[in-house]
N, C-alpha and C positions, 0 to 999 in steps of 0.2 A: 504494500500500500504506500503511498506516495500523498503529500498535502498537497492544495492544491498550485504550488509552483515547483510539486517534481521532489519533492526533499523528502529522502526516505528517513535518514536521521531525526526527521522531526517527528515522526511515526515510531520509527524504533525507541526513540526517549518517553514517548506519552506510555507505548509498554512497558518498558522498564519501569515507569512507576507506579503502573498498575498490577505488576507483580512485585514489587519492592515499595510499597507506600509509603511516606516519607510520614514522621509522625514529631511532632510539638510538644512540647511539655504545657497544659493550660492550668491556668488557674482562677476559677469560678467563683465571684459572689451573686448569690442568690439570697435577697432578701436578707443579708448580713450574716450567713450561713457559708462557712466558707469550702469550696470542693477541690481538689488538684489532681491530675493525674495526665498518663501521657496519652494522646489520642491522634486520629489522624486529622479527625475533620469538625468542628462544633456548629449545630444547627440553632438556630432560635426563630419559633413561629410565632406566630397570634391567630392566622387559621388555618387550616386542616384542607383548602384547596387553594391554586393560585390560577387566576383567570377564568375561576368560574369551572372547575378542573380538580377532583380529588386528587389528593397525592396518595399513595400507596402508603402506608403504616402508620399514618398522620390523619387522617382523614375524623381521628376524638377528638384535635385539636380543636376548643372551644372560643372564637372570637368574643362571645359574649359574656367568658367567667371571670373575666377581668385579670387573669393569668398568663404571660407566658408560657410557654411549650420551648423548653433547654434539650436538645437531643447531643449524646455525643457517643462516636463510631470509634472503638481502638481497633490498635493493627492486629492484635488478637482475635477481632469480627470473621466467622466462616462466611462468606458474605449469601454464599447459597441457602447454608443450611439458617443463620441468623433471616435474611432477608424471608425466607418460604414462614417461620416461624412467626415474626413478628408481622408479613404483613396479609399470609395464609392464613396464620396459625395450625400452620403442619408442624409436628414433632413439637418439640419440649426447650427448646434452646435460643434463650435469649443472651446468650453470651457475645461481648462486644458491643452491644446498641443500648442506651443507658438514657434516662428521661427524669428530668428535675420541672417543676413549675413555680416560678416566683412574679413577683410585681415589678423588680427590677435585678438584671441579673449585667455584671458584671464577668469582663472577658479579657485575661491577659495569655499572653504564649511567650514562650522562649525556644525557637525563635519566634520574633513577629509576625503575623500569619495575616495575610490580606481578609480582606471586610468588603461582603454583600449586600446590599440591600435593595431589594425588590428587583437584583437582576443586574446594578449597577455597581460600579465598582467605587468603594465608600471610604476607602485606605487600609490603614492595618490596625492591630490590636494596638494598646488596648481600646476599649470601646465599650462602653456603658449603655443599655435599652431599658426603656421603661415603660409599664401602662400608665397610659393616662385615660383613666374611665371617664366614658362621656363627651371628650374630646370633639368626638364626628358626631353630627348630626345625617340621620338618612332615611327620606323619604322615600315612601314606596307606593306607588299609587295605587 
């Protein structure tokens, strides 16, 4: 496979790190409750589809409990047998996929680990998110 101007090395490195994950040391506050550990990737929702669109193992995610949704994946995740479990619920093993819910959840990593938001690229850690209840007003006719 080849990107699209021919460069197979840029293919062969997106492999490599898809069988060699590369993983963070983070460190999470949640509501002044403190969490650390290493992981490869940390999630943070407020709903459970995007564009109108369930997401797969996400889809409890409650916009209107006034909580956060903290998801985080280690390199220890079987991603087959973790992903059929968590978003099947086939077999027994949640092992590597890990879920916290707070009102403000705080995010650092070593190393610094780039920042999404809604698909946009937002900088890097650390990075602080909050509810704020009530905020949007939304009419529905």
């Amino acid at each position: 496979m080849k990107d699209k101007y021919g460069n197979l090395a840029y293919v062969a490195e997106g492999l490599k790190i898809l069988r060699h994950p590369p993983e963070a040391l983070y460190h999470a506050t949640i509501d002044g409750e403190k969490f650390e550990g290493k992981a490869m990737i940390c999630y943070v929702f407020n709903a459970g589809a995007s564009g109108g669109v369930s997401l797969p193992g996400i889809a409890d995610v409650d916009v209107s409990d006034g909580l956060l949704d903290f998801f985080v994946i280690t390199k220890g995740v079987k991603p087959l047998r973790a992903a059929s479990h968590y978003v099947l619920k086939v077999g027994n093993s949640q092992a590597g996929v890990y879920r916290w819910q707070g009102r403000e959840i705080t995010i650092e990593a070593d190393p610094p680990q780039s920042v999404w938001i809604d698909g946009e690229a937002y900088g890097q850690t650390p990075v602080t998110v909050q509810v704020i209840p009530q905020a949007l007003q939304v009419v529905v006719p």
